[in-house]
C-alpha positions, 0 to 999 in steps of 0.5 A: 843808373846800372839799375835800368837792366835790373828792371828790364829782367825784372819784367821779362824784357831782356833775351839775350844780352853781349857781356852783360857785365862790361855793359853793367859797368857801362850803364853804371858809370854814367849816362849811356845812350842806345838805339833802336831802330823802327823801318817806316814800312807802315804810316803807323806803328802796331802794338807790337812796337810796343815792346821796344818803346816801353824799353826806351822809356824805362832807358830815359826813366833811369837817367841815360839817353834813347835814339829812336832811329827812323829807317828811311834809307833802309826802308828802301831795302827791307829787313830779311829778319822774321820775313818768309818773303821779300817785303813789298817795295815802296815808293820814297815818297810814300817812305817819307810820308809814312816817316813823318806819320811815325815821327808825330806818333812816337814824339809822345812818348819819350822827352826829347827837350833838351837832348834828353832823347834824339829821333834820327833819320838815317836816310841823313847818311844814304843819301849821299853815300858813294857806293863804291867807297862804302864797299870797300870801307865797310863791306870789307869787314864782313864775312859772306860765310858769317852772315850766311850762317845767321838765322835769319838768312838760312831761313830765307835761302830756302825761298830766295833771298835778293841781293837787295835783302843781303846787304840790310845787315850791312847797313843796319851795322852801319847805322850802328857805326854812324850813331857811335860816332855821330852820337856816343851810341853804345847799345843797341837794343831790338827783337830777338830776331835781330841778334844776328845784325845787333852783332855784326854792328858790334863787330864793326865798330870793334874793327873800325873804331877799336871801341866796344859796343853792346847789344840786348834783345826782347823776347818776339812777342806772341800771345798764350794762343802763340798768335803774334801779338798785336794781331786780330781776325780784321788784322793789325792793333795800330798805334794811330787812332785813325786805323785802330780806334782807341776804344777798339785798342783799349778792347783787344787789351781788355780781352788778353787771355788770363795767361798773359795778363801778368806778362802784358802788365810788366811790359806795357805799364809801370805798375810795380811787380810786386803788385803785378806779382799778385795777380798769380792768386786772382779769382776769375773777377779779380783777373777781369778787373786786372785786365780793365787796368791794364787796357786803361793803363796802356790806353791812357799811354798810347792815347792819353787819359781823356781816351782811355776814360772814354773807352772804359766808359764805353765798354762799361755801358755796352757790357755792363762793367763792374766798378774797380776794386782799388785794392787790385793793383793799387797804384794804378792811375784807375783808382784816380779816376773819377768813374773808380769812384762812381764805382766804388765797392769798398768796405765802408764805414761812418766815423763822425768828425767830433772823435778825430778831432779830440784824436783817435789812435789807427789802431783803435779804429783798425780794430773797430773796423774789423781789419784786425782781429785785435787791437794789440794786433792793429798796433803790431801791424802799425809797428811793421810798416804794414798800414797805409792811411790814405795810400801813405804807410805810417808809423808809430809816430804818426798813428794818432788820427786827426782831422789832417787825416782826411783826404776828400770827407774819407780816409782810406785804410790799408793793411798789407797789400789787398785789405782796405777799408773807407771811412766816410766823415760825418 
């Protein structure tokens, strides 16, 4: 489980991170469960939100608990964080609009049978809070010097920082607080630029319930340009498909610079970074396939397959798209696709029934079809682990073909990562 901060790191995720090694014993000890919050400010989430949501979902994947917190008693105040100015006040009712928005949204993305993931509304505890009591239980915790001293703060004081503002990192540590003792919380993760309240929610269950907690920060996401991520000329990539189109998300991630791709992929799919890895050494065509990949990977995530499939079709029509070569990130679900297969350029060669049915050595057939320079040479690749029949590695066991060796009238050859090679069935 522990493992979950080595993929995090892994793929660029963690910024900055409290005793990382006490939180390793943590994680490593048992399920963990770990918060972060998303402010209903918006009747949708933007690509930008991306990032955390990724987190929660590697979280879940590595067997501990995510707690999406929905802000819609802090909504009402506004996070100072990253903000020049005062952010626009709303409405409750339209807070409570924009919550259930965001709550259908985000309920796709992680599984939240079971108690396995919880989404929690912390206007559950404003509500009825009694100011006074809160005063002097929890503000007497914080020190006006201490928070005047957080970046985000000093920032704002040039321009005017509100009373109203002031108090967010109050609260936002007491969301902390409520959710360790309501739900065992002990991490709380979000951008970079709320270290300062990740902090003050640490400090605060250390003095009120004299319990450790931790807190990780992701990097602000900007792109190769250092425009925010997420943004455009018409304004925000949306998550809701009735303010930002599926095909028009799938197309701002199909335009990345080059210099982001590698970076895009670790965060916003699974592929493995091995594979992501490669990308460095791409040609010009190859980093255009890469980016189809990814913007059909991060599509299918956001709007489900059948759109990402649409829009890749769409995109293929209106610019005249290549097919996918499957020896670029391999493991994509792209090469599982129906339009892949429409679109196949693979080395290709024909092979009749009647050999693999009297049996045909892989190494024989790697020779013939030029993957290797010789057949002892094809049987020390075997020998290696570095042959995959079919996307499945094989040993010397198992080099013999056979009719059990096709797969659909073909069989797909792979040596090391990027040499394939399809033989059809006659």
């Amino acid at each position: 489980m522990k493992i979950f901060l080595a993929e995090l790191e892994t793929r660029g995720f963690i910024r900055q991170i409290t005793e990382r090694e006490r939180l390793e014993e943590k994680l490593g000890s048992g399920p963990v469960s770990a918060y972060i919050g998303f402010d209903p400010t918006a009747d949708s989430l933007h690509a930008g939100s991306l990032l955390p949501i990724m987190a929660l979902v590697h979280l879940q994947k590595h067997g501990h608990r995510p707690i999406l917190l929905l802000g819609g008693g802090t909504a009402r105040v506004g996070d100072p964080s990253g903000h020049t100015e005062m952010r626009q006040m709303l409405e409750g009712k339209q807070i409570k609009s924009n919550t259930r928005r965001i709550r259908q949204q985000v309920s796709r993305f992680l599984d939240f049978s079971d108690e396995k993931a919880m989404m929690v509304n912390n206007s559950q505890w404003y509500g009825s809070l009694k100011y006074i009591n809160f005063l002097r239980d929890i503000g007497c915790h914080f020190s006006v010097n201490r928070m005047l001293s957080a970046e985000a703060y000093k920032i704002r004081m040039e321009r005017g920082l509100s009373f109203l503002e002031f108090n967010y990192q109050v609260l936002q540590a007491y969301d902390f607080l409520v959710l360790y003792r309501k739900h065992g919380c002990v991490l709380q993760m979000g951008g970079d630029d709320q270290w300062g309240n990740i902090l003050a929610g640490i400090d605060l269950i250390r003095r009120v319930e004299s319990a450790e907690a931790f807190g990780l920060t992701f990097p602000l996401l900007t792109t190769a340009n250092q425009q925010k991520m997420g943004k455009t000329a018409q304004g925000a990539v949306w998550l809701d498909p009735r303010r930002t189109s599926p095909y028009d998300f799938y197309q701002y991630f199909r335009n990345v610079d080059d210099r982001d791709l590698e970076r895009f992929l670790a965060f916003f799919t699974f592929l493995p970074m091995t594979e992501i890895q490669m990308t460095r050494g791409f040609s010009e065509a190859e980093l255009n396939q890469a980016k189809t990949i990814l913007a059909f990977e991060i599509t299918k995530f956001v709007h489900g397959e059948k759109e990402a499939e649409s829009a890749w079709k769409a995109a293929a029509q209106l610019f005249g798209a290549k097919g996918i070569d499957p020896r670029i990130l391999p493991t994509s679900s792209i090469n599982r696709n129906p339009l892949a297969a429409e679109q196949d350029n693979l080395p290709t060669s024909n092979l009749s029934l009647e050999r693999l049915k009297s049996g045909l050595p892989a190494w024989e057939l790697i020779f013939e079809v030029g993957l290797a320079p010789s057949k002892s040479e094809a049987r020390r690749l075997i020998q290696q682990g570095g042959v995959y029949l079919n996307e499945e590695r094989i040993g010397e066991g198992q080099a013999m073909l056979s009719e059990k060796s096709i797969k659909g009238r073909e069989i797909l050859i792979r040596v090391g990562k990027k040499k394939y090679h399809k033989i059809k069935i006659k």
